[in-house]
C-alpha positions as CSV (number, residue, x, y, z in Angstrom):
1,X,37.5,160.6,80.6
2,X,37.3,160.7,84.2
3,X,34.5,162.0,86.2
4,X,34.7,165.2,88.0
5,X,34.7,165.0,91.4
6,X,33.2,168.0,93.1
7,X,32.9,168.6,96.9
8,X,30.4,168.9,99.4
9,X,30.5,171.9,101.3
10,X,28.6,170.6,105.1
11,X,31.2,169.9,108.0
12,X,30.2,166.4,108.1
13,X,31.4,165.9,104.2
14,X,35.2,166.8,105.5
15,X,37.7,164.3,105.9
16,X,40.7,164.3,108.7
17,X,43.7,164.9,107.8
18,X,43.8,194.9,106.9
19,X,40.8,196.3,108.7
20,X,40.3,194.1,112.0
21,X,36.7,191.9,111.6
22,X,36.5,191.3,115.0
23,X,33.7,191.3,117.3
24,X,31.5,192.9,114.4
25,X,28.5,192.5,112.6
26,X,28.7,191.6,108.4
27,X,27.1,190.9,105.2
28,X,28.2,188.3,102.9
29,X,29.2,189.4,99.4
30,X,30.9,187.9,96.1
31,X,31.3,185.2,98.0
32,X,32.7,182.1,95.6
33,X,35.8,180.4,95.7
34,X,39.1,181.1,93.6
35,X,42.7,181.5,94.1
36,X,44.7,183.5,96.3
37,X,47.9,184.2,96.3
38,X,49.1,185.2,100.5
39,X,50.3,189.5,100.2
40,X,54.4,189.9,99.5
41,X,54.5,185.8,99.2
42,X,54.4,183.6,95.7
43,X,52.6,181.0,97.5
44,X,49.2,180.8,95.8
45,X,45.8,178.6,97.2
46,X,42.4,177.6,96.2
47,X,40.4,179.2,99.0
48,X,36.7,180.5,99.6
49,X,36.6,184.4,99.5
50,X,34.0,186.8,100.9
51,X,33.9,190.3,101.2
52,X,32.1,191.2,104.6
53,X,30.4,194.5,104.1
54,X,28.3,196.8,106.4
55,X,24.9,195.0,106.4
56,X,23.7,198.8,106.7
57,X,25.6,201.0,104.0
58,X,27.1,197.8,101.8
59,X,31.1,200.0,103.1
60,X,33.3,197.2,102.4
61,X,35.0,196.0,105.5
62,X,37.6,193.8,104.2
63,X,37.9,190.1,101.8
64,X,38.9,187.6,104.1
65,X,40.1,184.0,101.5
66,X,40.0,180.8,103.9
67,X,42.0,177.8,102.5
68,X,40.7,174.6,101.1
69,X,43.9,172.8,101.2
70,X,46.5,172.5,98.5
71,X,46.6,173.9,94.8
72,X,47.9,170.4,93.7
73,X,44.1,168.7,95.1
74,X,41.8,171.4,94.8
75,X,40.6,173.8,91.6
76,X,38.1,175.8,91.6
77,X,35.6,175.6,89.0
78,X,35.8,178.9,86.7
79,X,32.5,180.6,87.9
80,X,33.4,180.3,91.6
81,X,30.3,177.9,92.5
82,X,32.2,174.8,93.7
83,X,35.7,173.3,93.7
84,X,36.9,170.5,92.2
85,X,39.6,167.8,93.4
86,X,41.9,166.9,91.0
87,X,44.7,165.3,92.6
88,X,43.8,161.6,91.5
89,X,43.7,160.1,94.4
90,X,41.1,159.0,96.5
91,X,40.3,162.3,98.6
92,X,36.8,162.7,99.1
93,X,36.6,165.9,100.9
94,X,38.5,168.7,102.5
95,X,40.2,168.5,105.3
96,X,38.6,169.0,108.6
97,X,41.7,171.3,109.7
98,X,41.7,173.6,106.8
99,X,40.6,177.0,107.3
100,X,37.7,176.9,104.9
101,X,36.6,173.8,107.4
102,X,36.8,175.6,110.4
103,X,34.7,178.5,108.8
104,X,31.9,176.3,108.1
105,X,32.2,173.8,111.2
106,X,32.0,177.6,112.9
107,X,28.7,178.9,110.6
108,X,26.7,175.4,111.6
109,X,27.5,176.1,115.2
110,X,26.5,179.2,114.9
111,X,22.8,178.3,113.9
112,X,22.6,178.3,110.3
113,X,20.5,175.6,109.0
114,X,23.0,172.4,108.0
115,X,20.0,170.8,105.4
116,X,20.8,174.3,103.7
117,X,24.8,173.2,103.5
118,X,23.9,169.8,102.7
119,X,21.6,170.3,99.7
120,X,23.9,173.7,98.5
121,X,25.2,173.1,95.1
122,X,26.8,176.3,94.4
123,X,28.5,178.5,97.4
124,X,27.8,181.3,95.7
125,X,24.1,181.2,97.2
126,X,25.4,182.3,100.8
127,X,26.2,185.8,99.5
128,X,23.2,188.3,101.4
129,X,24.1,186.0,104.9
130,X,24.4,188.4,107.7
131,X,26.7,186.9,110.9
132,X,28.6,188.5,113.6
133,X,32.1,187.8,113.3
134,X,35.0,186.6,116.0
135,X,38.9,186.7,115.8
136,X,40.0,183.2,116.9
137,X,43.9,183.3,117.1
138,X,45.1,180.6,114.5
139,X,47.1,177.5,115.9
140,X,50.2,175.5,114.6
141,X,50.4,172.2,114.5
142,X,51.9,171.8,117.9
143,X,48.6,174.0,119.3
144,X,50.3,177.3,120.1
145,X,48.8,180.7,118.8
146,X,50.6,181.4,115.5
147,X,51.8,184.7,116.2
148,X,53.2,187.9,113.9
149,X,55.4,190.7,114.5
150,X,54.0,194.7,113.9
151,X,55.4,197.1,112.5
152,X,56.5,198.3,115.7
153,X,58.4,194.4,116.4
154,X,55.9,193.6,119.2
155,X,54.0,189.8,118.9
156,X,50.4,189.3,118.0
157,X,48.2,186.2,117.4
158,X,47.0,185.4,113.5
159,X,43.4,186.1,113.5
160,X,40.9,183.6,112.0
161,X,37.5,185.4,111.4
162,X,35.1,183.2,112.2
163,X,31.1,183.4,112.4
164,X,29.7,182.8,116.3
165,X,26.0,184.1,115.3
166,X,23.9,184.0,112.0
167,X,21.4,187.4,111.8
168,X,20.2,186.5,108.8
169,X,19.7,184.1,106.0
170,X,20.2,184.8,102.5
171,X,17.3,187.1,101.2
172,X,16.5,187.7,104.7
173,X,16.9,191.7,106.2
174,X,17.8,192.8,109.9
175,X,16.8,196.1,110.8
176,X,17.7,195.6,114.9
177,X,19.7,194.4,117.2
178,X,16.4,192.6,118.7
179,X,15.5,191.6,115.0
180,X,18.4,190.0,114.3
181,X,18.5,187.8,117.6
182,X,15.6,186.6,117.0
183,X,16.7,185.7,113.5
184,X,19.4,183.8,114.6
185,X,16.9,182.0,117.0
186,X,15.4,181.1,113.8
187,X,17.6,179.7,112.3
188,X,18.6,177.3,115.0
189,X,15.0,176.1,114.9
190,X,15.4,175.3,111.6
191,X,18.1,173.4,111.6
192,X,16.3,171.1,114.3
193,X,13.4,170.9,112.7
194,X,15.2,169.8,109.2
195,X,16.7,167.0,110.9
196,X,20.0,168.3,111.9
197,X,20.0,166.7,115.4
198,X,20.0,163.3,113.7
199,X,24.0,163.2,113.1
200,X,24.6,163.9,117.4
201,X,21.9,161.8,118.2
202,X,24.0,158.9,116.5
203,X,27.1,160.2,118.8
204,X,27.1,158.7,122.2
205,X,25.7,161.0,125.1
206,X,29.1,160.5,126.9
207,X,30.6,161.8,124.4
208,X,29.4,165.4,125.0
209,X,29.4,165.1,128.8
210,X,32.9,164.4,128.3
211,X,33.0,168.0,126.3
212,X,30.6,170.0,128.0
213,X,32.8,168.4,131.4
214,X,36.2,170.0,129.9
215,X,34.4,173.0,128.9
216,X,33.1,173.8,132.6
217,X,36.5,172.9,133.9
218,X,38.4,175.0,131.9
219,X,36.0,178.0,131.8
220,X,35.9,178.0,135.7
221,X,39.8,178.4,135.1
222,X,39.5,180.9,133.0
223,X,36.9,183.1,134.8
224,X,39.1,182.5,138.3
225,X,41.9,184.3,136.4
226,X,40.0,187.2,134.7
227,X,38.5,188.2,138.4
228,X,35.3,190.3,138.8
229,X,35.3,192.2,135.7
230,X,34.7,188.8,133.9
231,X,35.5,188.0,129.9
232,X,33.9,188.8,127.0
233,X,32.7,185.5,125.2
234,X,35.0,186.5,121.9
235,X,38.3,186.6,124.3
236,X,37.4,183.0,125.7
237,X,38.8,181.1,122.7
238,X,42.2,183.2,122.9
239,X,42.8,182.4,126.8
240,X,41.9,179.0,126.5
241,X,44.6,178.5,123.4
242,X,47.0,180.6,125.9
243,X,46.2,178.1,129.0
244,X,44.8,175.2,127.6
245,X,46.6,174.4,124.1
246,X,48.1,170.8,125.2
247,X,44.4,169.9,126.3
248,X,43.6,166.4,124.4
249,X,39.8,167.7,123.5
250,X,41.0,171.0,122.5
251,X,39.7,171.7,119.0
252,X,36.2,170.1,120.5
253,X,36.8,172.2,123.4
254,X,37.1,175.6,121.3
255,X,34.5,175.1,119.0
256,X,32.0,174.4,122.3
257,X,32.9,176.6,124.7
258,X,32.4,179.9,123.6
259,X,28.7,178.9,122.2
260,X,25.9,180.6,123.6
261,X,23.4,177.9,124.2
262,X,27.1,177.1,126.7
263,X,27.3,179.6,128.1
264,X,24.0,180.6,128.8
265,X,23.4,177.1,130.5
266,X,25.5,177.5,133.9
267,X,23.3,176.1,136.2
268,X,22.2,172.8,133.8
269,X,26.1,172.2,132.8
270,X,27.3,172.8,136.7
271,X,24.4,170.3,137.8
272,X,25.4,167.4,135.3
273,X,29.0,167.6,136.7
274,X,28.2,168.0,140.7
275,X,30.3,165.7,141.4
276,X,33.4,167.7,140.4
277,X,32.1,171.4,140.7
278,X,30.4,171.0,143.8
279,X,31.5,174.5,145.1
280,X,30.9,175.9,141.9
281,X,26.8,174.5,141.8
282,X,26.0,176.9,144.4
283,X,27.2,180.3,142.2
284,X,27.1,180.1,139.0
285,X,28.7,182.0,136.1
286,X,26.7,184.9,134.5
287,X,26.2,185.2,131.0
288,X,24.8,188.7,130.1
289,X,25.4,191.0,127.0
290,X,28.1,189.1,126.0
291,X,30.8,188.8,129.0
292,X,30.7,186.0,131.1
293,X,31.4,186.9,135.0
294,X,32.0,184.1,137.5
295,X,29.1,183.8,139.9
């Protein structure tokens, strides 16, 4: 008989190949994986499901399912704890460019601790996390926004609901705004201290320069466009899709530019890069309750 093979559900274990959630604050419940077959469609996925919830009075915000790939590779196991590949090759995780990939690529970025992802053995132990949630416009292949038409016949970008900060772990409470910041804070520290820097200090330094260099580049763009009223941090991954989708570091580039240890780091990411933002060194962008206004 042959063995199972079950997957791994940290970032690093990927291979290549309703009610609006956005810009709000959630609990994780029933969260396990299982079909799901896409509203007025017969196509049917395996996919991770959660139901976000009001962290306060448990009101059910909406069940977002984020796909794992294809029905013919991936089941999931009966009790919704992990998913198994059965399509007899030699796959050995999920792709880095399904949507269930991006969601956790998006929940380590966001702080939570990646020894936690590592050693989890059932997803179902995420239910109780508590992160604040971002719409990131999905992309097709060629990198445009994948867009929908309303009711009403106008265009709108496909929403991915994606973590940008964790509030609290599983089992842990928030009870404030300054409570949960420091939380998150917390959790970042964790993550260090269990050895998560090891994996980027194996990745060549110039290899985030190069990153952290597009970022600065195109967020200058960005903020010369929006004038003096600024953007809020959740609308920077929209206009950089919208200006900056052929950009060869792109899905680095999305993933690294709205962060907050970023954005919050003007004056350190300006000074690295002198030598192309010279002008810019002398005022640099603000970061403050969330908006980012150029300097």
């Amino acid at each position: 008989m042959t063995a199972k093979i079950m997957a791994g559900f940290h970032p690093e274990t990927f291979v290549t190949g309703g009610l609006m959630l956005d810009d709000c604050v959630a609990k994780w419940d029933d969260v396990k994986f299982e079909m799901f077959t896409y509203k007025n469609s017969d196509i049917t996925i395996p996919s991770l499901g959660i139901t976000f919830v009001n962290p306060d009075t448990s009101e059910v915000l909406d069940r977002q399912n984020y796909s794992c790939g294809s029905k013919d590779d991936w089941l999931p196991e009966p009790d919704g704890s992990g998913m198994a590949y059965i399509g007899g090759g030699s796959k050995s995780g999920f792709t880095d460019n399904c949507n269930f990939a991006l969601f956790m690529a998006a929940l380590v970025n966001a702080g939570f601790p990646e020894d936690t992802l590592r050693e989890l053995e059932d997803i179902r132990g995420l239910t109780g996390t508590v992160t604040h949630i971002i719409g990131v416009p999905q992309r097709d292949r060629d990198g445009t926004p994948r867009m929908r038409k309303s009711k009403e016949g106008k265009d709108f970008p496909v929403l991915l609901f994606l973590p940008d900060r964790v509030d609290a772990l599983p089992g842990e409470k928030t009870t404030s705004g300054k409570a949960k910041k420091s939380t998150a804070k917390t959790a970042v520290g964790k993550a260090k201290a269990s050895g998560a820097g090891k994996k980027d200090a194996k990745e060549p330094a110039q290899g985030d320069d190069e990153v952290d260099r597009a970022c600065t580049e195109v967020l200058l763009a960005i903020l010369a466009k929006a004038g003096d009223e600024g953007i809020s941090r959740g609308k920077i991954p929209t206009e950089v899709l919208a200006g900056h989708s052929g950009h060869p570091l792109r899905t680095k580039l999305l993933n690294r530019i709205y962060s907050e240890d970023f954005l919050a780091d003007s004056v350190g990411a300006l000074a690295r890069f002198s030598d192309v933002f010279e002008e810019a060194k002398a005022n640099p962008w603000v970061f403050e309750d969330g908006v980012v206004t150029a300097g």
